[in-house]
C-alpha positions in Angstrom: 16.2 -35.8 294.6 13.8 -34.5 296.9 13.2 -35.8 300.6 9.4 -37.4 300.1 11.1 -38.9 296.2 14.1 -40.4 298.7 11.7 -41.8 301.2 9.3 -43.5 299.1 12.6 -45.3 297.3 13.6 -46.1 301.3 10.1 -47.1 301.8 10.1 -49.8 299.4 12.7 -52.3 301.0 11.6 -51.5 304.6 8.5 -52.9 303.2 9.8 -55.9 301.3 12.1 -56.7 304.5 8.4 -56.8 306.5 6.7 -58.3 304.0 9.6 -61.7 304.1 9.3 -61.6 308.0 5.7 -61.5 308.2 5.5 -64.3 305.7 8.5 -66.2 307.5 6.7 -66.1 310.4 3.7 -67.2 310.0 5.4 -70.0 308.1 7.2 -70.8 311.4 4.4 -70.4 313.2 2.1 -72.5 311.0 5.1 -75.5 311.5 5.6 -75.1 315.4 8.5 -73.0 315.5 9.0 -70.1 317.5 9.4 -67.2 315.2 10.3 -64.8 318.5 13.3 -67.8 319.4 14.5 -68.5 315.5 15.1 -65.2 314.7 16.9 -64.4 318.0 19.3 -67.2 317.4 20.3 -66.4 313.5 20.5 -62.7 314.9 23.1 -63.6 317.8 24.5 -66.2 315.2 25.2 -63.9 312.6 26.8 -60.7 314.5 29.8 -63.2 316.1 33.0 -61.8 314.8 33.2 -64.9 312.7 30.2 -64.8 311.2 30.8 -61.3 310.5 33.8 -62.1 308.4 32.0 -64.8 306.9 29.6 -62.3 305.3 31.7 -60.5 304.2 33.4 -63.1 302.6 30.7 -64.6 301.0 28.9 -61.3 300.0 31.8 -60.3 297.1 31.2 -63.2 294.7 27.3 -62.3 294.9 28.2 -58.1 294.7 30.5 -59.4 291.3 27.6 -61.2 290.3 24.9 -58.2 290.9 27.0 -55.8 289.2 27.4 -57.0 286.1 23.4 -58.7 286.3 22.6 -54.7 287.2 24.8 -53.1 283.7 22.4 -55.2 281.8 19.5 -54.1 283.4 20.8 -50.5 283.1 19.9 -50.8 279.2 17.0 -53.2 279.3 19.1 -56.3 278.5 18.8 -59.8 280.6 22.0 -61.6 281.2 21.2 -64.6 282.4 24.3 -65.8 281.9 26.0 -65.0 284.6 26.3 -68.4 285.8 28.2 -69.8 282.8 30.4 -66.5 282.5 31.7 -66.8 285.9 32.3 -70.6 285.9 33.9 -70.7 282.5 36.1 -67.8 283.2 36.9 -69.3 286.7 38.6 -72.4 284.7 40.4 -71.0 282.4 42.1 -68.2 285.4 42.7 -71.4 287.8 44.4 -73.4 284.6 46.1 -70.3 283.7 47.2 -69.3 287.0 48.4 -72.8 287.9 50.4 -72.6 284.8 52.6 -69.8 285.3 55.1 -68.6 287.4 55.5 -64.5 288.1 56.1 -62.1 290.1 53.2 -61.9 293.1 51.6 -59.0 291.7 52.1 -59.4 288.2 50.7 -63.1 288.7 47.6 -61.9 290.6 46.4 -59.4 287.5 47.6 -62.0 284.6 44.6 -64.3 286.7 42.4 -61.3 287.0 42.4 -60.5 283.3 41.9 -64.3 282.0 39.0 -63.8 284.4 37.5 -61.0 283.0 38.2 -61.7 279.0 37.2 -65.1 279.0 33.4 -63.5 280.6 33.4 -60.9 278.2 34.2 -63.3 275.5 31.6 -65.6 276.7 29.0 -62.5 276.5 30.1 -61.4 273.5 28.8 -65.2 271.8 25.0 -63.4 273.4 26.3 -60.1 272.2 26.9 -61.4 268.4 23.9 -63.3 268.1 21.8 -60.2 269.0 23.1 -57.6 266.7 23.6 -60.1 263.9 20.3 -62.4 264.4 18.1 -60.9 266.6 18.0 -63.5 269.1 16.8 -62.3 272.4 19.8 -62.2 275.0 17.2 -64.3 277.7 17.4 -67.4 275.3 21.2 -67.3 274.2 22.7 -66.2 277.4 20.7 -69.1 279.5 21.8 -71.5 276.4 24.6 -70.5 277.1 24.7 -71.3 280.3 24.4 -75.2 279.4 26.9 -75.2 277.2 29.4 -74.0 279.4 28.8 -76.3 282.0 29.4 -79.1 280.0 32.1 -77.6 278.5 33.4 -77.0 282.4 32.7 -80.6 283.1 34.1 -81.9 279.9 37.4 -80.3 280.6 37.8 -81.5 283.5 36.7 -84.6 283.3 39.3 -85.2 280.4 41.8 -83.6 282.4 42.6 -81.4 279.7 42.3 -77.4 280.6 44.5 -77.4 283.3 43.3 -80.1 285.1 44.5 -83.5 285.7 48.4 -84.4 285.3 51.1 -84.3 287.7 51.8 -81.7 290.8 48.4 -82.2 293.1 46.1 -81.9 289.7 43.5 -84.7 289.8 40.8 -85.6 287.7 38.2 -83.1 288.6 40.2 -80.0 289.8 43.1 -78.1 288.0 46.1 -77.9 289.9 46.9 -75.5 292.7 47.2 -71.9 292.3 51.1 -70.8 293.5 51.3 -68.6 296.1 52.4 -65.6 294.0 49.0 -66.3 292.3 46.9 -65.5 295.5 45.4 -62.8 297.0 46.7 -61.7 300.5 44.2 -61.6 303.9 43.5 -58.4 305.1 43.4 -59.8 308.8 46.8 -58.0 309.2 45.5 -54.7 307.6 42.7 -54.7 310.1 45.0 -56.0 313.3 47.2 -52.9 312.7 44.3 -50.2 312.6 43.2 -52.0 316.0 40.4 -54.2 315.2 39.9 -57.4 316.9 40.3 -60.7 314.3 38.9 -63.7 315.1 41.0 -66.6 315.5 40.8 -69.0 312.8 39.2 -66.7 310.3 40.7 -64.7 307.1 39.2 -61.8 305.4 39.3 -62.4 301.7 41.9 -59.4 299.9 39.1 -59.9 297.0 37.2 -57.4 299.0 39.1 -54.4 298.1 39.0 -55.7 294.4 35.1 -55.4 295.2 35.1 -52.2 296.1 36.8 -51.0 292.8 34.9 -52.7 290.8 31.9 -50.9 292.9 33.1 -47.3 292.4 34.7 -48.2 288.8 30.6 -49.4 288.1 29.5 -45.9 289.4 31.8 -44.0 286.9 31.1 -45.8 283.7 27.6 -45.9 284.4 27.0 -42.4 285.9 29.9 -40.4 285.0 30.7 -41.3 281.3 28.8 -41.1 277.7 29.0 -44.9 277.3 26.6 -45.2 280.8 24.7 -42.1 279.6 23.5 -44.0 276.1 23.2 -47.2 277.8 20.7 -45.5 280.0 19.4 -43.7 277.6 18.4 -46.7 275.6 16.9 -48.9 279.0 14.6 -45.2 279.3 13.7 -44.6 275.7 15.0 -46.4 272.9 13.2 -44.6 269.9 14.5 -41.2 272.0 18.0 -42.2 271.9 18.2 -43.8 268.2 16.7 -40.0 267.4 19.5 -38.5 269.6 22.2 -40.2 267.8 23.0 -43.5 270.0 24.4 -46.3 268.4 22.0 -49.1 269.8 23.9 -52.0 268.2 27.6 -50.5 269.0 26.0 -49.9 272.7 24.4 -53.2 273.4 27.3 -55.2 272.2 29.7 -53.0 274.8 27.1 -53.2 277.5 27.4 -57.1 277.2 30.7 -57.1 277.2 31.1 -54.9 280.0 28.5 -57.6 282.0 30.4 -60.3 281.2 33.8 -58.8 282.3 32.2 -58.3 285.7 30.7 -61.6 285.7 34.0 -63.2 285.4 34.9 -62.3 288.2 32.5 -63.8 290.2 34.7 -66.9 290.7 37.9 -64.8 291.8 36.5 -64.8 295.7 36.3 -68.4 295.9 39.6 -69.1 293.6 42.1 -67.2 295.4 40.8 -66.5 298.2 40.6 -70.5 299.7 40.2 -72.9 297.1 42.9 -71.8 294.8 42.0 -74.1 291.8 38.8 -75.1 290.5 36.9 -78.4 290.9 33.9 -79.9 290.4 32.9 -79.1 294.0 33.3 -75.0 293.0 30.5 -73.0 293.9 27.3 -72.9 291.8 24.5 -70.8 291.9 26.3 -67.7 292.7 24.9 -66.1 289.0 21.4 -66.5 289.6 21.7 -65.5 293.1 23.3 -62.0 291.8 20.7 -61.1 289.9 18.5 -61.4 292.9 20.7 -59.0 294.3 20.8 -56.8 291.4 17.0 -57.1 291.5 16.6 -56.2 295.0 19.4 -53.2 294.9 18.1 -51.1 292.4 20.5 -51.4 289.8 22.6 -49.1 291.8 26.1 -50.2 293.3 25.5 -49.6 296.6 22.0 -50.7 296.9 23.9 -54.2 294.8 26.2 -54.1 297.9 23.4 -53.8 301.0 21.3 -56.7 298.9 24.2 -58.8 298.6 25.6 -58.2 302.5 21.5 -59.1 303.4 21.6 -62.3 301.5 25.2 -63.4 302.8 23.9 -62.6 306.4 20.8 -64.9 305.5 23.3 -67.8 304.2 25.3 -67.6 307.1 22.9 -66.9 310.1 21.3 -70.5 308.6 23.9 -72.5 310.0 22.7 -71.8 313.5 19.2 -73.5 312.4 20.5 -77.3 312.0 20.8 -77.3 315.9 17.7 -75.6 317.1 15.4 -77.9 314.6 14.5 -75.4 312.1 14.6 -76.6 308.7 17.0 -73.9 306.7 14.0 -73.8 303.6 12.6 -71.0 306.0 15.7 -68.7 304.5 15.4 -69.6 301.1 11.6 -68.2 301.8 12.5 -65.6 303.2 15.0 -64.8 300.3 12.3 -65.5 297.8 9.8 -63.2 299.5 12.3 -60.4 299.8 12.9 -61.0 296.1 9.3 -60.5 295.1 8.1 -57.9 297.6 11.4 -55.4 296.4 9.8 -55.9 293.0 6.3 -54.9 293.6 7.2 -52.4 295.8 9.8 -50.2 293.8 6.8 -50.7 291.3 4.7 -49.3 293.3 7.1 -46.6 294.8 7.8 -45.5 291.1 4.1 -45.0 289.9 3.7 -43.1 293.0 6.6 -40.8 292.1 5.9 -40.3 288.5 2.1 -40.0 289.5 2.8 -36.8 291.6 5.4 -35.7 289.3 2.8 -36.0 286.2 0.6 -33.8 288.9 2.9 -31.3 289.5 3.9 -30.8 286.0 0.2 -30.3 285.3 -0.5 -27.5 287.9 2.0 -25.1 286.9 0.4 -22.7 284.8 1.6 -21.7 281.1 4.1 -19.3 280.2 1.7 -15.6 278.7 
C-alpha cells in the first residue's frame, strides 16, 4: 500500500471524528451547553483508571459483535441478525453452563462452544433459506431476530430452558453459572507486571478470548482459501463463479462462520458479571456491532479502535447526568460518526481507484 493510498484511508475517520464534533457542537451550542466544558468533563471522565477498565470491558461484546457483522460484509452479505444470534446462544450457554459440573477449564470451553453452535446454528436457518429459496439474508436474519426474542422470552418466562426451578433460578433468569464455569479477572495478571488496578474494578478474562478471536478473524479471512473466495465473491461475483468458487458452498460457511462469532457476543456479559441470563441481559449489543463493523472497515483492528471509540462514548456519558447535559448528545455523536465513516471511505475509495484508473492509463503499451 502506498503512503498517499494509506493516508487517504487515515483521512477518512479523522474526517468523520470532525465531522461528529462539529455537528455535536453546534448541537450543544444551539441548546446552551458549553461544548469547550462538556467535552472536557467526558474527556477527564473517561481516562480515570476505572473508566479505563470500563472500556475495555464494555468494548469486547461490541468487537464480538463487529467481527462477525464484518465476515458478512467481507462477501457482500447482511447479517442483521446478530442480535438474535447472540441472545439465543447466550441462553442456551447460561442453561447449559448452570447445568453442569466440570473441571474449570473444561467447563469454560463446554459454555464457549454451546455459545458459538447455537449462533452458527441460528445463521445457518438465514444460510438455508438463501441457497435453497433465494430469500435475501436482510429479510430472514432481521426475522429472525423476532423470533428469537420471543423465543428468549418464552423460555424464560416458562421457566423452562434453564431457567426457573430450585438453586437461585427465578422466573426470568437461569440459574447461576458455577464458578468452574467463569472466566478469571486479569486484575492479578496486570498487578504482577506492575500496573496500578483500581480498587473495586475487574478486568473481564473475556478480553484475551477477544483477542483470538481478532487474530483467528485475520487468518481465515486473509490468510486462507475460504477468506480468499469469500472476498473474491464481495469483489466480483461473476469473476469468481468463472474462477471456480463455489458461491452457494461459500455463502453458507461465511454465515456460519458470522454466526459462530456472533455467539459470542453474550460471553462478556455472562461470565464475566452476570453469570446467568435474565430478562435484564444486555440488548442492543448486535446492532451496535455492525456500527462498528461499519465504521472499522471490515478489518479486525480498525473493528477493534471503532468498538474501543464507542465504549469510550458509552462510558464518558455517565459524567453528563451531573453537569445537565442530556446524554442524546452521544447517541448523535455516534450516529454522525456512523454516517460520516460511510461517506467518507466512499469518498476516499473513488479517490484511490480514480488515480489508480489514471495511472494505469498513462503507462504506455508494450512495442
Amino acid at each position: 500500500m502506498t503512503i498517499r493510498r494509506l493516508a487517504l484511508r487515515l483521512l477518512a475517520p479523522g474526517v468523520a471524528l470532525l465531522a461528529a464534533f462539529t455537528v455535536s457542537s453546534l448541537v450543544l451550542a444551539g441548546t446552551g451547553h458549553s461544548p469547550t466544558d462538556t467535552w472536557s468533563a467526558m474527556g477527564r471522565f473517561g481516562v480515570r483508571p476505572e473508566s479505563v477498565v470500563s472500556v475495555l470491558n464494555r468494548a469486547v461484546p461490541l468487537y464480538f459483535a463487529g467481527l462477525a457483522a464484518a465476515a458478512g460484509f467481507q462477501m457482500g452479505l447482511f447479517n442483521i441478525g446478530v442480535e438474535g444470534q447472540y441472545r439465543l446462544a447466550a441462553l442456551a450457554a447460561a442453561a447449559v453452563g448452570a447445568a453442569v459440573s466440570l473441571p474449570p477449564v473444561l467447563h469454560v470451553t463446554l459454555v464457549l462452544l454451546v455459545a458459538l453452535a447455537v449462533g452458527a446454528a441460528w445463521a445457518g436457518v438465514a444460510a438455508a433459506l438463501k441457497v435453497r429459496r433465494s430469500v435475501h439474508e436482510v429479510l430472514s436474519t432481521l426475522m429472525l431476530n423476532f423470533v428469537a426474542t420471543g423465543l428468549v422470552a418464552a423460555l424464560l418466562a416458562t421457566g423452562t430452558g434453564g431457567a426457573g426451578g430450585t438453586a437461585g433460578g427465578l422466573a426470568g433468569e437461569t440459574k447461576l453459572i458455577p464458578l468452574s464455569g467463569r472466566m478469571p479477572a486479569l486484575n492479578r495478571l496486570l498487578e504482577w507486571i506492575g500496573l496500578p488496578f483500581p480498587i473495586g474494578s475487574r478486568l473481564d478474562g473475556v478480553l484475551v478470548l477477544a483477542v483470538v478471536a481478532g487474530f483467528a478473524y485475520h487468518l481465515l479471512i486473509r490468510r486462507s482459501c475460504f477468506g480468499f473466495e469469500l472476498r473474491a465473491l464481495g469483489v466480483n461475483p461473476r469473476a469468481a463463479r468463472a474462477g471456480g468458487v463455489n458461491p452457494v458452498g461459500v455463502t453458507v460457511r461465511t454465515l456460519l462462520v458470522s454466526g459462530a462469532l456472533a455467539g459470542l457476543v453474550g460471553i462478556g456479559p455472562l461470565l464475566g458479571n452476570s453469570y446467568r441470563y435474565s430478562i435484564d441481559f444486555p440488548t442492543g449489543l448486535g446492532f451496535a456491532g455492525i456500527a462498528a463493523a461499519l465504521v472499522g472497515r471490515n478489518h479486525p483492528l480498525g473493528v477493534a479502535l471503532a468498538s474501543l471509540l464507542f465504549a469510550f462514548l458509552d462510558r464518558s456519558a455517565q459524567i453528563l447526568d451531573l453537569t445537565g447535559v442530556p446524554r442524546e448528545i452521544v447517541l448523535i455523536m455516534e450516529g454522525v460518526i456512523l454516517l460520516s465513516s460511510v461517506v467518507a471511505y466512499e469518498v476516499a475509495s473513488g479517490l484511490i481507484e480514480t488515480r489508480e484508473a489514471r495511472l494505469a492509463a498513462s503507462i504506455d503499451e508494450c512495442p
